[in-house]
N, C-alpha and C positions, 0 to 999 in steps of 0.2 A: 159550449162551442163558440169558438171565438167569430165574430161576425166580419165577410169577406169582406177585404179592402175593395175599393175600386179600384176597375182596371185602368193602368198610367200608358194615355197614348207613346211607342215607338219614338225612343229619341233618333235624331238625325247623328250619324257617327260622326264624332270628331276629325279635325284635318290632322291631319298626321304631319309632325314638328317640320318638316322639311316644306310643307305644302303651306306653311301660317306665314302671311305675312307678317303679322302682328309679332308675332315671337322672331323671325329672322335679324327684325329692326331692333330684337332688345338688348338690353348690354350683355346681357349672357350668353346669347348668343355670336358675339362680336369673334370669341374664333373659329363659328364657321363661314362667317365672312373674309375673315382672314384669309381660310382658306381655299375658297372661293377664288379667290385675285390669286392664288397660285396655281391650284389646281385648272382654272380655263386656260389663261395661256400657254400650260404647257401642253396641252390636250390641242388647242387649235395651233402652238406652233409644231408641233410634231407628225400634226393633219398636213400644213404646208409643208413640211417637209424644211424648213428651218435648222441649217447647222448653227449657225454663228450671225454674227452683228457687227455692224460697222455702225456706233452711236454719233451722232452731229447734235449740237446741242449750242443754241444762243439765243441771246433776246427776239422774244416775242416780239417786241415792239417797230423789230427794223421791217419796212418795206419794203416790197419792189421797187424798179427806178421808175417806173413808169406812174405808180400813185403816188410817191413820194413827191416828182416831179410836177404832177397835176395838184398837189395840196401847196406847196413851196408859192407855184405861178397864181392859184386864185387869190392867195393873201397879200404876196408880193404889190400884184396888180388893183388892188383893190381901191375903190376910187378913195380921195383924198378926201371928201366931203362928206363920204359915207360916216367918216372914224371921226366918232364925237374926241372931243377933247380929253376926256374923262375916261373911254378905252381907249387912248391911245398907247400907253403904256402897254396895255394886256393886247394890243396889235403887235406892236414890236417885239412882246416877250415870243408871241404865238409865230412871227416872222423868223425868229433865231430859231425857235424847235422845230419850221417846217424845214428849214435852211440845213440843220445837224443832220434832219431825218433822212433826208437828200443826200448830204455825204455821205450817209452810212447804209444807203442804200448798195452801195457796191457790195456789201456781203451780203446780201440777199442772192444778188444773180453769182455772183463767186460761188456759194455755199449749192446755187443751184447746179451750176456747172461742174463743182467738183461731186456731187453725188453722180452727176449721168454720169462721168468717167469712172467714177469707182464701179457703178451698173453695170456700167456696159463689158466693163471688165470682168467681174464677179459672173455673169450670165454665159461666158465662153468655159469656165469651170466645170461647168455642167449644171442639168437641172435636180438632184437629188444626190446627197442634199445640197440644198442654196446656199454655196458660201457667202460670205460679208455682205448681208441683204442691210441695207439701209434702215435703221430705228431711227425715231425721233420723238421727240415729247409731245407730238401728235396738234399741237396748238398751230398759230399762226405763226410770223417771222422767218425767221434761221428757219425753227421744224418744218414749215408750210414747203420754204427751199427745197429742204433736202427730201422728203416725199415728192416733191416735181421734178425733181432734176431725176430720180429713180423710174416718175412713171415715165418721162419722156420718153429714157433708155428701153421704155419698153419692160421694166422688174416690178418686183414686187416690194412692195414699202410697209415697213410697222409704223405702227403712233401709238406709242403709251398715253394716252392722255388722263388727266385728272379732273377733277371736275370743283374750280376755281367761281369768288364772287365774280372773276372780270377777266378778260383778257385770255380766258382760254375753252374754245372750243374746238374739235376735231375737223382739218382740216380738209379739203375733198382729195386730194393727191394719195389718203392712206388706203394700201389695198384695204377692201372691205371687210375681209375675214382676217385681215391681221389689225384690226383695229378696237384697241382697248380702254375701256374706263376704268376708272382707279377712282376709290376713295382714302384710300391708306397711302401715304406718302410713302412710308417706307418700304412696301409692297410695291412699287412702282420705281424706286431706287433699286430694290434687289433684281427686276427682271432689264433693270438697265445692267448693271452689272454682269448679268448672270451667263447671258451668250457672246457678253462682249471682245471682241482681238484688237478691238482700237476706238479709241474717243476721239472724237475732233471737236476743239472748241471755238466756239464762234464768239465774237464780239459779245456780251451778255451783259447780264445783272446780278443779284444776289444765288439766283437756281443755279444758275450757269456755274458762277465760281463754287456753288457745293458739289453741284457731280464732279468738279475738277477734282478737285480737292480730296472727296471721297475715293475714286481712282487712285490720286498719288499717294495717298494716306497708304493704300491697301498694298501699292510695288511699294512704297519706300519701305516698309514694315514686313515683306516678304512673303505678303498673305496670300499671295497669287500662286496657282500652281502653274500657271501660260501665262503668257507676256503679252500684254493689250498694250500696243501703241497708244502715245499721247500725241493730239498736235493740237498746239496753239494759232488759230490761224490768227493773223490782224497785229504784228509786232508793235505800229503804233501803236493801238487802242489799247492792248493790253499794258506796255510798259508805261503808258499814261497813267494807268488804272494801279497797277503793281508793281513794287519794287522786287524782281525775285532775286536778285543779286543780295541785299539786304537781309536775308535770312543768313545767308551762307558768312555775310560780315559779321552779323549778330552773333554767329557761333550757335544758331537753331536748328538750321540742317548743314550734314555735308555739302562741299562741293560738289560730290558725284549725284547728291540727289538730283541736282539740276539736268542732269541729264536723262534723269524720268522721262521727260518731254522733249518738243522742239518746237520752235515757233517757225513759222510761214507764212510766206504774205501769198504767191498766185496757188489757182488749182491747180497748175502743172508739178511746180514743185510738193504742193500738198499730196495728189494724185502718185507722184513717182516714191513720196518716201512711203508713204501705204501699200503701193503694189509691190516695192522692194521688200520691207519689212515683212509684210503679211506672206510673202513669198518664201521667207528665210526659216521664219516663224513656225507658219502654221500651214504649207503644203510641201515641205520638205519628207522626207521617206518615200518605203514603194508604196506605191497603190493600192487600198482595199481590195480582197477579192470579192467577187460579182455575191457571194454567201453572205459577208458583213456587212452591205449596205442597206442593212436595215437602219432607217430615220430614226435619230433620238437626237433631241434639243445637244448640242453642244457644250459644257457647261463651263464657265471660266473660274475651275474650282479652288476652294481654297485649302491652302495646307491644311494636313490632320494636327 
Protein backbone atom coordinates (compact mmCIF):
# COMPACT_ATOMS: atom_id res chain seq x y z
CA UNK A 1 0.00 0.00 0.00
CA UNK A 2 1.35 2.98 -1.24
CA UNK A 3 2.07 5.42 1.77
CA UNK A 4 -0.32 8.82 2.01
CA UNK A 5 1.14 12.00 0.52
CA UNK A 6 0.73 14.84 2.73
CA UNK A 7 -1.95 17.06 2.55
CA UNK A 8 -0.97 20.38 0.12
CA UNK A 9 -2.37 23.53 1.85
CA UNK A 10 -5.51 25.26 -0.53
CA UNK A 11 -3.77 27.38 -3.32
CA UNK A 12 -5.14 30.94 -3.66
CA UNK A 13 -7.09 31.01 -7.22
CA UNK A 14 -5.47 32.68 -9.79
CA UNK A 15 -6.55 36.48 -11.27
CA UNK A 16 -8.10 35.93 -14.16
CA UNK A 17 -6.17 37.47 -17.50
CA UNK A 18 -8.32 40.53 -17.65
CA UNK A 19 -7.80 41.37 -13.70
CA UNK A 20 -3.50 40.83 -14.09
CA UNK A 21 -1.79 43.80 -14.34
CA UNK A 22 1.27 42.12 -15.03
CA UNK A 23 -0.05 40.30 -18.13
CA UNK A 24 -2.31 43.57 -19.55
CA UNK A 25 1.39 45.45 -19.75
CA UNK A 26 2.79 42.41 -21.74
CA UNK A 27 3.43 42.53 -25.48
CA UNK A 28 0.92 40.08 -26.08
CA UNK A 29 -1.30 41.34 -24.63
CA UNK A 30 -0.77 44.78 -26.59
CA UNK A 31 -4.24 44.11 -28.77
CA UNK A 32 -6.27 44.31 -25.81
CA UNK A 33 -4.93 47.55 -25.26
CA UNK A 34 -5.49 48.37 -28.50
CA UNK A 35 -8.66 47.78 -28.01
CA UNK A 36 -9.19 49.33 -25.05
CA UNK A 37 -8.49 52.99 -26.69
CA UNK A 38 -11.35 52.05 -28.98
CA UNK A 39 -13.78 50.32 -27.22
CA UNK A 40 -13.94 53.35 -24.07
CA UNK A 41 -14.53 56.15 -26.15
CA UNK A 42 -16.89 54.88 -27.93
CA UNK A 43 -18.86 53.63 -25.05
CA UNK A 44 -18.47 56.93 -23.14
CA UNK A 45 -19.13 59.03 -26.27
CA UNK A 46 -22.31 57.40 -27.01
CA UNK A 47 -23.11 57.80 -23.06
CA UNK A 48 -22.81 61.63 -23.97
CA UNK A 49 -24.61 61.40 -26.47
CA UNK A 50 -21.92 62.63 -29.05
CA UNK A 51 -23.03 62.85 -32.99
CA UNK A 52 -20.03 64.33 -34.53
CA UNK A 53 -16.75 66.80 -33.94
CA UNK A 54 -15.73 69.87 -34.96
CA UNK A 55 -11.47 69.08 -34.57
CA UNK A 56 -9.20 72.53 -33.79
CA UNK A 57 -5.77 71.57 -33.65
CA UNK A 58 -2.29 73.88 -33.13
CA UNK A 59 0.76 74.39 -31.25
CA UNK A 60 0.89 73.60 -27.84
CA UNK A 61 3.21 76.09 -27.38
CA UNK A 62 1.17 79.27 -28.14
CA UNK A 63 -0.23 81.27 -25.03
CA UNK A 64 -2.65 83.38 -23.88
CA UNK A 65 -2.15 87.17 -24.48
CA UNK A 66 -2.24 87.87 -21.09
CA UNK A 67 1.07 85.20 -20.07
CA UNK A 68 2.66 85.67 -23.03
CA UNK A 69 2.43 89.43 -22.29
CA UNK A 70 3.69 88.99 -18.54
CA UNK A 71 6.70 86.74 -19.76
CA UNK A 72 7.73 89.28 -22.90
CA UNK A 73 7.52 92.36 -19.86
CA UNK A 74 9.66 90.48 -16.94
CA UNK A 75 12.57 89.79 -19.54
CA UNK A 76 12.23 92.93 -21.51
CA UNK A 77 12.42 94.89 -18.25
CA UNK A 78 15.04 93.23 -16.66
CA UNK A 79 17.61 95.25 -15.07
CA UNK A 80 20.76 95.83 -17.15
CA UNK A 81 23.23 94.97 -14.33
CA UNK A 82 21.44 91.78 -13.43
CA UNK A 83 22.60 90.25 -17.17
CA UNK A 84 26.28 89.18 -16.74
CA UNK A 85 27.99 89.65 -19.98
CA UNK A 86 28.34 86.01 -20.77
CA UNK A 87 24.21 85.65 -20.65
CA UNK A 88 23.79 88.24 -22.43
CA UNK A 89 23.45 86.62 -25.64
CA UNK A 90 20.93 83.88 -24.14
CA UNK A 91 18.84 87.19 -22.77
CA UNK A 92 18.28 88.49 -26.02
CA UNK A 93 17.84 85.15 -27.76
CA UNK A 94 15.11 84.52 -24.59
CA UNK A 95 13.78 88.37 -25.40
CA UNK A 96 12.91 87.45 -29.39
CA UNK A 97 11.07 83.95 -28.24
CA UNK A 98 9.04 85.95 -25.41
CA UNK A 99 8.66 88.82 -28.26
CA UNK A 100 7.24 85.83 -31.24
CA UNK A 101 5.29 84.31 -28.23
CA UNK A 102 3.39 87.46 -27.79
CA UNK A 103 2.63 87.95 -31.51
CA UNK A 104 1.27 84.73 -31.75
CA UNK A 105 -0.55 84.91 -28.87
CA UNK A 106 -3.47 86.31 -31.08
CA UNK A 107 -4.43 82.66 -31.96
CA UNK A 108 -4.93 81.58 -28.79
CA UNK A 109 -7.84 84.04 -27.97
CA UNK A 110 -8.87 83.77 -31.85
CA UNK A 111 -8.94 79.90 -31.73
CA UNK A 112 -10.77 80.75 -28.28
CA UNK A 113 -13.41 82.79 -29.60
CA UNK A 114 -14.00 80.94 -32.60
CA UNK A 115 -14.86 77.54 -30.54
CA UNK A 116 -17.52 79.74 -28.27
CA UNK A 117 -19.17 80.74 -31.69
CA UNK A 118 -19.11 77.32 -33.08
CA UNK A 119 -20.77 76.22 -29.35
CA UNK A 120 -22.90 78.41 -29.07
CA UNK A 121 -24.06 77.64 -32.31
CA UNK A 122 -24.00 73.71 -32.22
CA UNK A 123 -26.00 73.80 -28.62
CA UNK A 124 -29.33 75.68 -30.42
CA UNK A 125 -29.28 72.29 -32.68
CA UNK A 126 -30.28 70.48 -29.87
CA UNK A 127 -29.08 68.45 -26.98
CA UNK A 128 -29.23 64.70 -28.39
CA UNK A 129 -27.47 64.18 -30.27
CA UNK A 130 -24.63 67.02 -29.74
CA UNK A 131 -23.90 68.15 -33.06
CA UNK A 132 -20.16 69.62 -33.98
CA UNK A 133 -19.02 69.42 -30.03
CA UNK A 134 -15.54 70.70 -30.06
CA UNK A 135 -12.48 67.96 -29.91
CA UNK A 136 -8.96 68.85 -29.34
CA UNK A 137 -5.83 67.16 -28.52
CA UNK A 138 -6.58 67.83 -24.99
CA UNK A 139 -2.96 69.45 -24.14
CA UNK A 140 -2.15 73.07 -23.70
CA UNK A 141 -1.98 76.02 -26.53
CA UNK A 142 -4.44 76.10 -29.58
CA UNK A 143 -6.27 72.73 -27.52
CA UNK A 144 -6.40 74.55 -24.05
CA UNK A 145 -8.26 77.41 -26.49
CA UNK A 146 -10.58 75.52 -27.97
CA UNK A 147 -11.96 73.55 -24.72
CA UNK A 148 -12.42 77.30 -23.25
CA UNK A 149 -13.93 78.92 -25.62
CA UNK A 150 -16.46 75.60 -25.65
CA UNK A 151 -16.74 75.72 -21.89
CA UNK A 152 -17.48 79.50 -21.67
CA UNK A 153 -20.31 78.84 -24.44
CA UNK A 154 -21.60 76.78 -21.74
CA UNK A 155 -20.85 72.93 -24.17
CA UNK A 156 -19.25 70.23 -23.70
CA UNK A 157 -15.52 69.79 -24.88
CA UNK A 158 -13.39 66.28 -25.79
CA UNK A 159 -9.58 66.27 -25.34
CA UNK A 160 -7.89 63.19 -26.84
CA UNK A 161 -4.83 63.47 -25.00
CA UNK A 162 -1.74 61.36 -25.08
CA UNK A 163 0.62 60.89 -22.71
CA UNK A 164 4.04 62.84 -23.90
CA UNK A 165 7.99 63.33 -22.14
CA UNK A 166 6.89 67.17 -22.26
CA UNK A 167 4.47 69.53 -23.02
CA UNK A 168 1.48 67.72 -22.78
CA UNK A 169 -1.01 67.36 -20.25
CA UNK A 170 -4.83 67.47 -19.93
CA UNK A 171 -6.14 70.51 -19.97
CA UNK A 172 -8.92 71.81 -17.19
CA UNK A 173 -11.60 73.33 -19.86
CA UNK A 174 -12.05 69.31 -20.97
CA UNK A 175 -15.48 68.14 -20.11
CA UNK A 176 -14.54 65.43 -17.61
CA UNK A 177 -16.16 62.29 -18.90
CA UNK A 178 -15.23 63.23 -22.45
CA UNK A 179 -11.70 63.34 -21.39
CA UNK A 180 -9.29 60.80 -22.84
CA UNK A 181 -5.71 59.22 -22.46
CA UNK A 182 -4.04 57.53 -25.29
CA UNK A 183 -0.90 55.63 -25.44
CA UNK A 184 -1.17 54.53 -29.22
CA UNK A 185 -0.76 57.39 -31.55
CA UNK A 186 -2.46 55.88 -33.97
CA UNK A 187 -5.56 55.06 -31.94
CA UNK A 188 -5.83 58.67 -31.03
CA UNK A 189 -5.44 59.81 -34.92
CA UNK A 190 -8.29 57.30 -35.76
CA UNK A 191 -10.93 58.85 -33.00
CA UNK A 192 -9.63 62.27 -34.54
CA UNK A 193 -10.82 61.29 -37.54
CA UNK A 194 -13.54 59.13 -36.89
CA UNK A 195 -16.58 61.59 -35.79
CA UNK A 196 -14.98 64.46 -37.61
CA UNK A 197 -17.35 67.07 -40.32
CA UNK A 198 -14.48 69.73 -40.05
CA UNK A 199 -10.78 70.25 -39.03
CA UNK A 200 -9.53 73.71 -38.15
CA UNK A 201 -5.86 74.29 -38.19
CA UNK A 202 -4.25 76.51 -36.17
CA UNK A 203 -0.77 77.91 -36.28
CA UNK A 204 1.34 74.54 -35.25
CA UNK A 205 4.44 72.33 -35.52
CA UNK A 206 5.14 68.95 -36.80
CA UNK A 207 1.54 67.19 -35.15
CA UNK A 208 -0.38 69.96 -36.43
CA UNK A 209 0.75 69.70 -40.14
CA UNK A 210 0.21 65.46 -39.81
CA UNK A 211 -3.48 65.62 -38.91
CA UNK A 212 -3.59 68.16 -41.92
CA UNK A 213 -2.28 66.27 -44.06
CA UNK A 214 -3.79 62.91 -42.80
CA UNK A 215 -7.29 64.69 -43.62
CA UNK A 216 -6.40 65.90 -47.03
CA UNK A 217 -4.57 62.64 -47.82
CA UNK A 218 -7.94 60.93 -46.98
CA UNK A 219 -10.50 63.71 -49.42
CA UNK A 220 -7.95 64.02 -52.01
CA UNK A 221 -7.90 60.04 -52.45
CA UNK A 222 -11.81 59.87 -52.08
CA UNK A 223 -11.66 57.78 -48.78
CA UNK A 224 -14.24 59.83 -47.23
CA UNK A 225 -17.86 58.81 -47.44
CA UNK A 226 -18.94 62.66 -45.78
CA UNK A 227 -17.25 65.73 -46.41
CA UNK A 228 -15.24 67.21 -43.37
CA UNK A 229 -14.45 70.71 -43.82
CA UNK A 230 -10.71 72.09 -43.74
CA UNK A 231 -9.73 75.53 -42.52
CA UNK A 232 -6.56 76.78 -42.52
CA UNK A 233 -6.81 79.53 -40.08
CA UNK A 234 -3.48 82.09 -39.78
CA UNK A 235 -2.72 82.84 -43.86
CA UNK A 236 0.50 84.61 -42.81
CA UNK A 237 1.91 81.84 -40.71
CA UNK A 238 1.06 79.25 -42.80
CA UNK A 239 2.20 80.62 -46.23
CA UNK A 240 5.55 81.45 -44.29
CA UNK A 241 5.64 77.91 -43.29
CA UNK A 242 4.30 76.21 -46.75
CA UNK A 243 4.36 76.76 -50.15
CA UNK A 244 0.92 75.04 -51.37
CA UNK A 245 0.90 76.71 -54.63
CA UNK A 246 4.12 74.77 -55.32
CA UNK A 247 2.81 71.43 -55.43
CA UNK A 248 0.28 72.22 -58.04
CA UNK A 249 3.56 73.95 -60.13
CA UNK A 250 5.53 70.85 -59.39
CA UNK A 251 2.86 68.73 -61.13
CA UNK A 252 2.29 66.78 -57.42
CA UNK A 253 -1.15 67.59 -56.90
CA UNK A 254 -4.10 69.09 -58.97
CA UNK A 255 -5.15 72.27 -59.04
CA UNK A 256 -8.52 71.34 -57.67
CA UNK A 257 -6.88 69.75 -54.75
CA UNK A 258 -6.35 73.03 -53.38
CA UNK A 259 -9.53 73.56 -52.86
CA UNK A 260 -9.68 70.72 -50.15
CA UNK A 261 -9.27 73.58 -47.79
CA UNK A 262 -9.45 77.35 -47.26
CA UNK A 263 -7.52 79.58 -45.36
CA UNK A 264 -8.89 82.40 -42.83
CA UNK A 265 -7.54 84.88 -40.89
CA UNK A 266 -10.74 86.21 -38.17
CA UNK A 267 -13.34 83.87 -36.27
CA UNK A 268 -16.17 85.57 -38.04
CA UNK A 269 -15.08 84.50 -41.41
CA UNK A 270 -13.76 81.06 -39.97
CA UNK A 271 -17.17 80.79 -37.76
CA UNK A 272 -19.43 81.70 -41.14
CA UNK A 273 -17.65 79.18 -43.52
CA UNK A 274 -18.28 76.23 -40.90
CA UNK A 275 -21.89 77.08 -40.05
CA UNK A 276 -22.59 77.56 -43.96
CA UNK A 277 -20.66 74.45 -44.87
CA UNK A 278 -21.60 72.20 -41.99
CA UNK A 279 -25.25 73.46 -42.91
CA UNK A 280 -25.12 72.27 -46.61
CA UNK A 281 -23.31 69.28 -45.63
CA UNK A 282 -24.41 67.62 -42.83
CA UNK A 283 -28.12 69.12 -41.56
CA UNK A 284 -29.60 69.09 -44.97
CA UNK A 285 -32.82 66.52 -45.38
CA UNK A 286 -36.07 65.95 -43.19
CA UNK A 287 -35.81 65.28 -39.74
CA UNK A 288 -35.32 62.04 -37.83
CA UNK A 289 -38.48 60.74 -36.44
CA UNK A 290 -38.85 60.91 -32.66
CA UNK A 291 -38.35 56.43 -33.13
CA UNK A 292 -34.51 56.91 -34.79
CA UNK A 293 -33.01 59.11 -32.35
CA UNK A 294 -31.42 56.54 -30.79
CA UNK A 295 -27.50 58.07 -30.00
CA UNK A 296 -24.80 56.20 -31.87
CA UNK A 297 -21.22 57.97 -32.28
CA UNK A 298 -21.53 59.50 -35.84
CA UNK A 299 -18.92 57.93 -38.09
CA UNK A 300 -16.94 59.93 -40.79
CA UNK A 301 -16.79 56.51 -42.89
CA UNK A 302 -14.79 55.46 -45.23
CA UNK A 303 -15.49 53.98 -48.63
CA UNK A 304 -15.99 49.99 -49.06
Amino acid sequence: MSPRLPKLKPQHAPKAPHEDPEFLQSTPARPLRILAEYLHPYVQLKKEGIGDTIVMFGSARILPRDLALARYTRLKEAPARKIRSAQGAKHRAAVRRAKSLLEMSRYYEEARELSRRITAWAMTLGPRPRRFVICSGGGPGIMEAANLGAHEAGGKSIGLNINLPFEQNPNPYITPALNFEFHYFFMRKFWFAYLAKALVIFPGGFGTIDELFEILTLAQTDKLAKKILVVIYGSEYWHRIMNFQAFVDAGTVSPDDLNLFKFVDTPEDAFAFLRDGLTEHHLGGPPKKEKEQEVEPEIAKTRP
